[in-house]
C-alpha positions as CSV (number, residue, x, y, z in Angstrom):
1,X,0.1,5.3,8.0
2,X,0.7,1.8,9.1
3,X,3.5,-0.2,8.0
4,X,3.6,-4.4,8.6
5,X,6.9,-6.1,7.4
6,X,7.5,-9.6,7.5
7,X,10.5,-11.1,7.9
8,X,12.3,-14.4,9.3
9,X,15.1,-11.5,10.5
10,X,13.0,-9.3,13.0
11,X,16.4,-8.1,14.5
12,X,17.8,-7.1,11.6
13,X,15.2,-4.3,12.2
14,X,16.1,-2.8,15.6
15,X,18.5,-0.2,14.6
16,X,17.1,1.7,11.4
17,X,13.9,1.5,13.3
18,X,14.9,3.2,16.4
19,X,17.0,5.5,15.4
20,X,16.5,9.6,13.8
21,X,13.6,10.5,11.5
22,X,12.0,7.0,11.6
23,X,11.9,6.9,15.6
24,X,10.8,10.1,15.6
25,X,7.9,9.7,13.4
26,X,6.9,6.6,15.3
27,X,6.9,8.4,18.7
28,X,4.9,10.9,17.0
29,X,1.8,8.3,16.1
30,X,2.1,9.9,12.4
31,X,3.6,6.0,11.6
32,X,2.9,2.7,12.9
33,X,5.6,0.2,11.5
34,X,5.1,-3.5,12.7
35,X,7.4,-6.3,12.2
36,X,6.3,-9.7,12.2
37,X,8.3,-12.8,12.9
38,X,7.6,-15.2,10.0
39,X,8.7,-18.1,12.6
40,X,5.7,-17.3,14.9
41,X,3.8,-18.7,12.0
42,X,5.7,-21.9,11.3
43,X,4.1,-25.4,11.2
44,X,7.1,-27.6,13.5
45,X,9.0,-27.2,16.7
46,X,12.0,-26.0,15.3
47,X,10.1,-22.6,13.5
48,X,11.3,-23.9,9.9
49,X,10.3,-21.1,7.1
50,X,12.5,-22.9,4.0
51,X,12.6,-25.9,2.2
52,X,14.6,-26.8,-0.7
53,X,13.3,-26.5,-4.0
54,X,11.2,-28.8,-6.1
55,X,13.1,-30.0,-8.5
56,X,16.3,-30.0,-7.0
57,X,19.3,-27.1,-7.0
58,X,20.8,-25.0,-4.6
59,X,19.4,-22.9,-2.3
60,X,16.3,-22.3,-0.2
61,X,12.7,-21.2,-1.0
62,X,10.5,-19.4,1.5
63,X,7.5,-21.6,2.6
64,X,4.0,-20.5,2.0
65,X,2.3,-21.5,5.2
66,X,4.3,-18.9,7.5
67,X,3.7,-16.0,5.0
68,X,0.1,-16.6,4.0
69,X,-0.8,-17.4,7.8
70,X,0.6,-14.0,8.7
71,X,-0.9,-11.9,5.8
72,X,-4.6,-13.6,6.7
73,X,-4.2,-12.5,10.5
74,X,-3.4,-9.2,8.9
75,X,-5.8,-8.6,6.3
76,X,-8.2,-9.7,9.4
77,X,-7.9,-6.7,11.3
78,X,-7.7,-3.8,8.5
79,X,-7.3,-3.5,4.6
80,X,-4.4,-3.1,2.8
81,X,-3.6,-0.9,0.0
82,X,-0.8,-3.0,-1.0
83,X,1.1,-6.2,0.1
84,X,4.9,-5.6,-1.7
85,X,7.5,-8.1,-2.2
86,X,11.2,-7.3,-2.0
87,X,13.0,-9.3,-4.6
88,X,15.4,-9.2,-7.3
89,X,12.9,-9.9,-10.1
90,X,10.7,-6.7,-9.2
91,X,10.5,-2.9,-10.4
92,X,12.8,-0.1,-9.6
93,X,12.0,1.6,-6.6
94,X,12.3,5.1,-7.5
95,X,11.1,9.2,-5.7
96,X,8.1,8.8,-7.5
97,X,7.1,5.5,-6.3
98,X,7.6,6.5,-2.9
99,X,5.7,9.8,-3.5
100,X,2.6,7.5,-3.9
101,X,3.3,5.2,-1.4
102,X,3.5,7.8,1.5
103,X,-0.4,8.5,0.9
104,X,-1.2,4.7,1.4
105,X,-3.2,4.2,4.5
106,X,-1.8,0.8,5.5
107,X,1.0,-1.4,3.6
108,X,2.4,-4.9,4.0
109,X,6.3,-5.8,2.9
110,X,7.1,-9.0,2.6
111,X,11.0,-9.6,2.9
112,X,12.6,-12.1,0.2
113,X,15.3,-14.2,1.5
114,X,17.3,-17.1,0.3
115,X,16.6,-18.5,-2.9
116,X,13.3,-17.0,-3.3
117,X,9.8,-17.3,-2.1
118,X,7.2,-19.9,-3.3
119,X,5.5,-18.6,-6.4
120,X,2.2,-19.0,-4.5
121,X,3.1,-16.1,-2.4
122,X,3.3,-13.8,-5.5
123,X,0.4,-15.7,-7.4
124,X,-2.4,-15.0,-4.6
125,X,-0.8,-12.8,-2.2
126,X,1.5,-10.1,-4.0
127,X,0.5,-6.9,-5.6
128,X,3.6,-5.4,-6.7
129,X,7.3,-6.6,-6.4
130,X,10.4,-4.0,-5.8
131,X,13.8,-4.2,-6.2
132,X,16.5,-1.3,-5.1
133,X,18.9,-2.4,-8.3
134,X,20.2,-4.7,-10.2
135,X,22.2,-6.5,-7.1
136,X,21.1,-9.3,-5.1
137,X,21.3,-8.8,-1.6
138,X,21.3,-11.7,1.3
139,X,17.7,-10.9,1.8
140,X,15.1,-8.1,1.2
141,X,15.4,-6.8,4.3
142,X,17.7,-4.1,3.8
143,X,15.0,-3.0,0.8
144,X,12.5,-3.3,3.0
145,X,14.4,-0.9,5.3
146,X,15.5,1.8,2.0
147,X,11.2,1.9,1.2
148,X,10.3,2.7,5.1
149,X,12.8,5.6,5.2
150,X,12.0,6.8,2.0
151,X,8.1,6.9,2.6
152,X,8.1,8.2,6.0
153,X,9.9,11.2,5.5
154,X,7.2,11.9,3.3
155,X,4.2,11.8,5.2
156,X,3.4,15.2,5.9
157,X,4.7,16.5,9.2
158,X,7.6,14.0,9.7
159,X,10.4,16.6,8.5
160,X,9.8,20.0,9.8
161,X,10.9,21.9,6.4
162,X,8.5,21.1,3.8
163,X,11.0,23.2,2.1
164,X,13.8,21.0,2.0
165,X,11.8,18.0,0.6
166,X,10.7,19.3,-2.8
167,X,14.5,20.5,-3.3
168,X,15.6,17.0,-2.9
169,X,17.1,14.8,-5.8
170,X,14.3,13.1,-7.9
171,X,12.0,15.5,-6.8
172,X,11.9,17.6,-9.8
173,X,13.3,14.9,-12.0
174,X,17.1,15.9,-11.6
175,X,19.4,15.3,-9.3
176,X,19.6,18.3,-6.5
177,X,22.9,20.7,-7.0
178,X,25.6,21.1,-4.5
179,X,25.9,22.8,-1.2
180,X,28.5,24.9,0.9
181,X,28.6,26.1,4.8
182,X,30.8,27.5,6.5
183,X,33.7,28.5,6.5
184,X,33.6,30.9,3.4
185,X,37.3,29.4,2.2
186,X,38.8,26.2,3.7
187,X,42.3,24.8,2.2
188,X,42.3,27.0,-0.7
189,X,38.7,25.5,-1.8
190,X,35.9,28.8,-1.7
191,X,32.4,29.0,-2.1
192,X,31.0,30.1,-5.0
193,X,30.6,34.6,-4.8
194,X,26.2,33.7,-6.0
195,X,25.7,31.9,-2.3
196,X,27.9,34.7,-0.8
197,X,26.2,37.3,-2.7
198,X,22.9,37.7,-0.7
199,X,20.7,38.2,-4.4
200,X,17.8,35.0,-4.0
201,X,17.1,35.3,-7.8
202,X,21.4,34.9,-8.4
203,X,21.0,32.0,-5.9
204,X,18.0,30.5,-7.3
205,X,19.4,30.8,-10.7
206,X,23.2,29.3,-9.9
207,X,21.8,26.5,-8.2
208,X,19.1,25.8,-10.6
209,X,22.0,25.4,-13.3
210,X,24.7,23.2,-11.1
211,X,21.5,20.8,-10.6
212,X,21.1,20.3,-14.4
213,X,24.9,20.2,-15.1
214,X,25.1,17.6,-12.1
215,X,22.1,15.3,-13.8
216,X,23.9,15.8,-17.0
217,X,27.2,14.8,-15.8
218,X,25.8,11.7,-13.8
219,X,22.4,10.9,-14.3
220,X,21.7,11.8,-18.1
221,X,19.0,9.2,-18.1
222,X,16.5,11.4,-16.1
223,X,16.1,14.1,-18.4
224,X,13.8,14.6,-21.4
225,X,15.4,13.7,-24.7
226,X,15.5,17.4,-25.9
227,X,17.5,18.3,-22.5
228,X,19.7,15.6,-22.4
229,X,23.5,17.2,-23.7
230,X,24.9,16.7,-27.3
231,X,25.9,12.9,-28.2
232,X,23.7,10.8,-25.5
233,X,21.0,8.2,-26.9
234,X,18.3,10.3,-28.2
235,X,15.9,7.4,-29.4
């Protein structure tokens, strides 16, 4: 899978990209994530990107020439399954999204910042828009950096255990249940007798309950209407 991202913040990049399963899936050639300055691709000597609004207001707005120059150069050299905008004003990135995205063959992010971006971005340019909640953030960056890590560890082979992914929250639709290591007690606080007991069907079953009492207690909202516990919204 290849992974472009452009951004007038390439630095804000160096860390989350060189660093545990990420790194390790790059060394490993089963990712290929490229970050592109949006200031190589800037029309005057002092690499402007922004420009106030038409109109008038506050803020900055994200200049088409830079992005559009970049994504042509791109689109030049491979096809794209997508080309995503981070952004306030886009959908919910959620398991399932990222499910689908880790068997694209080649993506492009483009990061939000400021203001906004020039609507002619998304009019000719964007094929889905994503958003990590209902905050907004100095730039998309950092959502840029929360859909890498949560596609990569997807692709097949990254992380070793296959195991341990499908037991993950949202996987199944609920959140996952709790865990315990060592030691058995610690400060009067003990681990359940069902983990301690040996029996895989008495471990399978205790934690299949404490994951729907968890999503119960915290995340109601992901289960079906005729799960969800007495007095929540049932329309």
């Amino acid at each position: 899978m290849r992974i472009d991202i452009l951004t007038g913040f390439p630095a804000l990049f160096q860390g989350p990209l060189t660093e545990s399963i990420v790194r390790r899936a790059q060394a490993a050639g089963q990712v290929e994530i490229v970050v592109h300055d949006l200031r190589d691709h800037a029309h005057d000597r002092h690499r402007t990107i922004d420009d106030s609004p038409y109109g008038g207001g506050a803020g900055m707005i994200l200049k088409p020439e830079p992005i559009f120059e970049c994504v042509d150069m791109l689109i030049a050299e491979r096809p794209y399954d997508e080309v995503i905008l981070t952004t306030p004003k886009g959908a919910l990135w959620t398991q399932s999204e990222a499910n689908r995205m880790s068997m694209r063959d080649a993506v492009i992010i483009i990061c939000g910042h400021y203001k906004g971006v020039d609507e002619r971005v998304r009019q000719a340019l964007v094929t889905r828009e994503i958003s990590i909640g209902d905050v907004v953030l100095t730039g998309g960056e950092l959502v840029a950096m929360v859909i890498v890590d949560t596609v990569v560890r997807l692709i097949p082979g990254v992380i070793g255990d296959g195991e341990s992914l499908l037991s993950d929250s949202f996987m199944d639709g609920r959140l996952d249940c709790p865990y315990y290591t060592r030691p058995p007690e610690y400060r009067g606080l003990t681990v359940p007798e069902a983990l301690q007991s040996g029996d895989h069907k008495a471990i399978a079953a205790w934690r299949d309950t404490e994951a729907m009492r968890v999503t119960r207690e915290r995340r109601p909202d992901l289960l079906r209407n005729d799960d969800r516990p007495p007095g929540t919204n049932e329309k």
